[in-house]
C-alpha positions, 0 to 999 in steps of 0.5 A: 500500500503506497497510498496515504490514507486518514486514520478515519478511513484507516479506522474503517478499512481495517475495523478492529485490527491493528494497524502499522502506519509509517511516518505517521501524521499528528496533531499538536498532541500528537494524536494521529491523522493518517500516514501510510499503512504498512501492515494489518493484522487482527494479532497485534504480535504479527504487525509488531513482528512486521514492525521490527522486520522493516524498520520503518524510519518513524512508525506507529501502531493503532488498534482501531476497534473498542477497547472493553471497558474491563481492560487495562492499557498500559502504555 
């Protein structure tokens, strides 16, 4: 995928997976606007895996699904 792409319509192409965006685009606080997707996957190990295999310059990994209310995130 070579295109640029909107988180939204990042969000709505890959529901629910995660998501490997190179030289991502952001905000002032750093929330992000779109970038170029590299790899997607439902296994979050298999696109952090893809991560380290291509060694992107600058990156970022989104979940675009619901994170459940009984879940902790730890960043």
């Amino acid at each position: 995928m070579d295109e640029v792409m909107t988180i939204e319509d990042i969000r709505t192409r890959f529901d629910s997976e995660w998501v490997l965006i190179e030289d991502p685009e952001t905000d002032d606080e750093l929330q992000i606007l779109g970038g170029k997707v590299l790899h997607h996957s439902k296994d979050r190990d298999e696109v952090y895996r893809k991560g380290v295999a291509l060694r992107p310059h600058r990156s970022a990994v989104v979940y675009t699904g619901e994170i459940p209310d009984d879940t902790a995130v730890v960043l």
